[in-house]
Structures are given as C-alpha cells and as structure tokens.
C-alpha positions, 0 to 999 in steps of 0.5 A, spaced: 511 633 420 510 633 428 502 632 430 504 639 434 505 642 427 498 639 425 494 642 430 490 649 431 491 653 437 485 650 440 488 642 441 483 640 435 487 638 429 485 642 423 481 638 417 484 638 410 478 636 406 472 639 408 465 632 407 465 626 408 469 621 405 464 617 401 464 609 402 465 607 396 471 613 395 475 609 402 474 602 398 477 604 391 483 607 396 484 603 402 480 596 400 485 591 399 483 587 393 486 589 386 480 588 383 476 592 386 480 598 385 481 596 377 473 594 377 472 602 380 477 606 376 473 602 370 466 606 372 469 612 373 472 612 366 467 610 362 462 615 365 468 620 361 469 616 355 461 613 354 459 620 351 466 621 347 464 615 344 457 616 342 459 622 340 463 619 335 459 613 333 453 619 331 457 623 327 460 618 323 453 615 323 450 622 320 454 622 315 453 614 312 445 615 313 446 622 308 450 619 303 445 613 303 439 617 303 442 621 297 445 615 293 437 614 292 436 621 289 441 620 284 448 620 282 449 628 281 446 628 288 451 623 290 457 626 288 454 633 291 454 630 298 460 627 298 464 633 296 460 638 300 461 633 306 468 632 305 469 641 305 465 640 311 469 635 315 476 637 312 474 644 315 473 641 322 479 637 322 482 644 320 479 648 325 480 643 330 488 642 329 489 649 329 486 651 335 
C-alpha cells in the first residue's frame, strides 16, 4: 500500500486507533526482551484467570464446609446433604453441557 493511499485529501494521514498507545502497551509490543513480554502476557492473564479460579476454589469449598457442618448433626443429615448436593451439582453440570 503506497503513503498516497494512506492520506486523506488534506496531506495529513488518517489514524487507524483513535488515543494514545499507553507506555507499558509499546513495550509488551515493541520491547526487545522476551521476558518482559512473557512477564506482561502473564498480568494481563491472571487478571482473567484470578476470578475463575476463586470461583472454583469457593464453590467446592461450600460444599466440604456443608457437609462438615452436617456431619455433626448426624448420619440421616448427612446422608441427606450428600444426596440434595449430588441432585443439585449434577443438575448444574446438565444445564451448563446442554447449553
């Protein structure tokens, strides 16, 4: 593509982003050391992957803190946690692999 395609018709080229790149955007891009792109991809990661996992660890965490807490009552109410959560996450997983 020729700068004469890149212009508009007042001389002035045209943006293609409109802001300003940030500093640490141009240095995960440009920068010339591997491990500082590795270490920057790595932020941006977690801060998707951090609440997946909290998510996870909380919901499996519910379900050990419920059947503790009725594993002292007895065994009928025990036996009844256990099933009602087995219906419960079994229902989920259904519905979740479904859709």
């Amino acid at each position: 593509m020729r700068e004469e395609d890149q212009e508009d018709g007042s001389g002035s080229r045209v943006a293609l982003l409109n802001g300003d790149v940030r500093k640490e955007e141009w240095e995960v891009a440009y920068g010339s050391k591997l491990g500082r792109k590795v270490w920057a991809e790595s932020k941006m990661l977690w801060v998707i992957v951090g609440p997946a996992i909290f998510g996870r660890i909380a919901t499996y965490s519910m379900n050990v803190i419920t059947q503790a807490f009725a594993g002292h009552l007895g065994d009928l109410e025990l036996a009844s946690v256990s099933f009602a959560n087995t219906v419960v996450v079994g229902f989920n997983y259904g519905l979740m692999f479904w859709l």
